[in-house]
C-alpha atoms as one frame of an Amber mdcrd trajectory, in Angstrom:
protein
 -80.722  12.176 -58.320 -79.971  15.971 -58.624 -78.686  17.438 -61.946 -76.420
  20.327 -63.171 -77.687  22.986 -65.111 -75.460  25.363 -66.667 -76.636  29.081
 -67.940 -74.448  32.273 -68.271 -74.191  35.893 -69.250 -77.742  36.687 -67.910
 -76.756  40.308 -67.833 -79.410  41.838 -64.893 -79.661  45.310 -64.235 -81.830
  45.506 -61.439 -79.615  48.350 -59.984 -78.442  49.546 -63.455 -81.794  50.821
 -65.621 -79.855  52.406 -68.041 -78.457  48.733 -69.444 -81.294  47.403 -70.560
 -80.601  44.170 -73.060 -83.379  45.095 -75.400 -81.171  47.343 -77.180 -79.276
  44.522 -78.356 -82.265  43.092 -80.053 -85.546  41.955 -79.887 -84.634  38.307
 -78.569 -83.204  40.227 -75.389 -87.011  41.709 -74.623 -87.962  40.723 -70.378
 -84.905  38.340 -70.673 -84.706  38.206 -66.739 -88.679  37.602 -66.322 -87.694
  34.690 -68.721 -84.591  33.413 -67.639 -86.639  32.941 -64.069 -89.513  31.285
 -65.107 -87.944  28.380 -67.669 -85.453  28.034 -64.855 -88.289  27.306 -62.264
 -89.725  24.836 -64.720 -86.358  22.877 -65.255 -84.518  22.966 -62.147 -84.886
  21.288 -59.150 -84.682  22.491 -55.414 -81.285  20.175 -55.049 -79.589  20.521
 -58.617 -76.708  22.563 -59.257 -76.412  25.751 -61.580 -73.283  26.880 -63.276
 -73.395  30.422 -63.885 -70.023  31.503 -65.895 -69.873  34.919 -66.016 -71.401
  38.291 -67.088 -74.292  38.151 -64.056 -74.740  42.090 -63.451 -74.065  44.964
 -65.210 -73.405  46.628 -61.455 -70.053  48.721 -61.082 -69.542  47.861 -57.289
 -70.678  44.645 -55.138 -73.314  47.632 -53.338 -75.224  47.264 -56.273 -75.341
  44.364 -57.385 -77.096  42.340 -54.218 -80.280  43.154 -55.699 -79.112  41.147
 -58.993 -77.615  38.409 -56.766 -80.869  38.159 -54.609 -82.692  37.548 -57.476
 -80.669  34.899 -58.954 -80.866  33.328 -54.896 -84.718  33.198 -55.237 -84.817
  30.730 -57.995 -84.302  27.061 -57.321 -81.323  25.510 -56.263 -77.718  25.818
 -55.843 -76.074  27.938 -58.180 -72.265  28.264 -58.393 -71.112  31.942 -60.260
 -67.858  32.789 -62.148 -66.634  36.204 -62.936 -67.209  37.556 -66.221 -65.551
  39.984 -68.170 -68.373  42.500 -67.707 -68.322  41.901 -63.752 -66.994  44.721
 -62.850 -68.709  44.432 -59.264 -66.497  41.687 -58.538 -63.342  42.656 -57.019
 -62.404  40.890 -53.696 -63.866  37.175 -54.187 -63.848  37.500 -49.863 -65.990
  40.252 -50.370 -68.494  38.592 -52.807 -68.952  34.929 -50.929 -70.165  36.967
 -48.007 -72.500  39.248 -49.718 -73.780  35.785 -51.648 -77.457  34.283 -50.402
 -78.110  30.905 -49.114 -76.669  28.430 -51.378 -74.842  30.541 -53.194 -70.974
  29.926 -54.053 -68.347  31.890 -55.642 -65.263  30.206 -57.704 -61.985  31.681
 -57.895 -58.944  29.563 -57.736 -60.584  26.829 -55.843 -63.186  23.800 -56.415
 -66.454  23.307 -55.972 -67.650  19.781 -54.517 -71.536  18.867 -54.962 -71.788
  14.982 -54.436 -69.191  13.138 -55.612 -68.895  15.823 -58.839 -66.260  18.438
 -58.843 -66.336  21.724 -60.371 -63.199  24.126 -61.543 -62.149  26.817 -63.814
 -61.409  30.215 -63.994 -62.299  33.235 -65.938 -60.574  32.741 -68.885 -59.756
  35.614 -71.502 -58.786  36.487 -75.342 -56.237  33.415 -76.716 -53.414  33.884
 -78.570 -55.127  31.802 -81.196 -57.861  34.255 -81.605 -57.716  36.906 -84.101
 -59.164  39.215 -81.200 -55.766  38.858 -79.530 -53.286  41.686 -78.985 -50.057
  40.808 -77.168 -49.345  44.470 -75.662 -53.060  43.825 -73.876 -53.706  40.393
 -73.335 -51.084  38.513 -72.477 -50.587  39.454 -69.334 -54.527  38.516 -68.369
 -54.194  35.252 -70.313 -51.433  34.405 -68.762 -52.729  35.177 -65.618 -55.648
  33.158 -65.822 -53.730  30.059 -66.802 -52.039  30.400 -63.405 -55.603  30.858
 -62.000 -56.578  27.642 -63.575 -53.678  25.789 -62.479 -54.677  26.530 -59.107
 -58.070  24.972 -59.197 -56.888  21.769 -60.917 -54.609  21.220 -58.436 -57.158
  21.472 -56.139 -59.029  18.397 -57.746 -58.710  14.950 -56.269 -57.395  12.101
 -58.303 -59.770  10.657 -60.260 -62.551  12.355 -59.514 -65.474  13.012 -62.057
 -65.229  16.593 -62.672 -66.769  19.765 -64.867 -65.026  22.510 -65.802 -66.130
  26.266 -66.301 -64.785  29.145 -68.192 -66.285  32.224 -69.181 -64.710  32.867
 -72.271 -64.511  30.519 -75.424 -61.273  27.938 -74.996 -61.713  28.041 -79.338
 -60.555  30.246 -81.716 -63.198  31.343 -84.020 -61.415  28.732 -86.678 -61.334
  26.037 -84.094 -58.063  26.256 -82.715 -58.009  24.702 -79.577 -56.368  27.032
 -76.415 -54.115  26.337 -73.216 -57.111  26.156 -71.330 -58.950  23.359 -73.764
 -55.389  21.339 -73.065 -55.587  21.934 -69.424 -59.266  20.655 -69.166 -58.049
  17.906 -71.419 -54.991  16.350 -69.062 -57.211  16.682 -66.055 -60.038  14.557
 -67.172 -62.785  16.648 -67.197 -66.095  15.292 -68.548 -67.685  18.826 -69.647
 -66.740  22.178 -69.901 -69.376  24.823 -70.359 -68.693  28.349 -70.748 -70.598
  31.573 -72.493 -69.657  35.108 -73.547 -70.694  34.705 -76.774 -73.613  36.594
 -78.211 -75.421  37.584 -81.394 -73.337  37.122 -84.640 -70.699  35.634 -82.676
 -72.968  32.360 -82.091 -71.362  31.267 -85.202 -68.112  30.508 -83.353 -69.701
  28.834 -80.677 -68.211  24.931 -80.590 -70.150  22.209 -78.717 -69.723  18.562
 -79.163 -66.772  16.612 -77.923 -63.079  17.106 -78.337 -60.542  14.500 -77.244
 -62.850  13.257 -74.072 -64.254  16.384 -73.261 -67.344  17.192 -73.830 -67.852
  21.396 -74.467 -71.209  23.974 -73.876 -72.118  26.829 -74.962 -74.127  28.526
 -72.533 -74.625  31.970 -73.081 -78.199  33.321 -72.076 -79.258  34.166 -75.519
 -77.866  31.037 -77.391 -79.702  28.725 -74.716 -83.022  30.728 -75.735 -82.773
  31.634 -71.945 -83.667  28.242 -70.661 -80.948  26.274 -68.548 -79.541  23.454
 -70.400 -78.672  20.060 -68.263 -75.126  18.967 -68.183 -75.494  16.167 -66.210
């Protein structure tokens, strides 16, 4: 029976030298060389991977197929979310055609595999964080919402479903965000999502909350190794 994975912010430069993780620390050192080998130990030739967000430091789609080819080589299917830092990824048209073989792009849709759903959206800074400034985010958060209502009304009744987000739904205090509530009233088993890094691990929530079960899943917090959802 194939299994989801779920991995993000693996950051690849191929086409960017000059963005190197190391400098962020010595955990960062060969992280893609890493990231591909535990991932060809763990993950099967059917399972799914969830990648949400921050997948290339590339400025425009151009240069990042080298990062996307290399994330098409390992095993499976892999399903990719924008990220804050994914600047390359402008027209979602655009990037599903550039994408390899079982590849897949979400942006205001779903993604079926089996019977299992997939949705989400982006995400961004919540009002309950102390990172929020109205004059700046509001708009985006806002937006997002809408972007997120648009892929849970694209899930069926009923059906078992995971949801993605790049950023946190949690304050750093644990205040729970519109998109937590969203995932909540759709019935969504899991919700994995990244972005956080370093010092910020400390924020990171995981364990359930009100029937849904949440994932951190940033590269570095995972030690690099894809952790099974399902």
């Amino acid at each position: 029976m194939p299994h989801v994975y779920a991995i993000g912010d693996l950051h690849l430069s191929t086409s960017v030298p000059n963005k190197v993780m190391d400098v962020f620390g010595p955990r960062w050192k060969d992280h893609a060389a890493r990231i591909r080998e535990a991932w060809q130990d763990t993950v099967g030739e059917d399972d799914l991977v969830l990648i949400p967000g921050d997948i290339s430091w590339a400025m425009y789609l151009s240069d990042a197929i080298a990062d996307l080819a290399y994330i098409g080589g390992m095993k499976g299917k892999k399903l990719l979310l924008r990220g804050n830092h994914d600047y390359w990824w402008q027209s979602v048209t655009k990037v599903r055609t550039a994408l390899p073989e079982c590849m897949y792009a979400l942006q205001n849709d779903v993604f079926r595999f089996g019977e299992l759903f997939v949705c989400g959206t982006r995400g961004w800074t919540i009002p309950e964080s102390s990172h929020f400034k109205e004059s700046e985010d509001r708009k985006l958060y806002e937006r997002e919402l809408i972007r997120l209502d648009l892929s849970l009304g694209q899930l069926p009744h009923g059906a078992p479903a995971i949801g993605m987000l790049h950023y946190p739904p949690f304050s750093e205090t644990g205040e729970k965000s519109a998109f937590a509530l969203r995932f909540e009233t759709a019935g969504v088993s899991d919700v994995v999502y990244g972005h956080l890094h370093g010092p910020s691990h400390r924020f990171a929530f995981n364990g359930e909350s009100n029937g849904v079960r949440y994932h951190t899943v940033s590269a570095d917090y995972l030690d690099f190794i894809p952790k099974k959802i399902l």
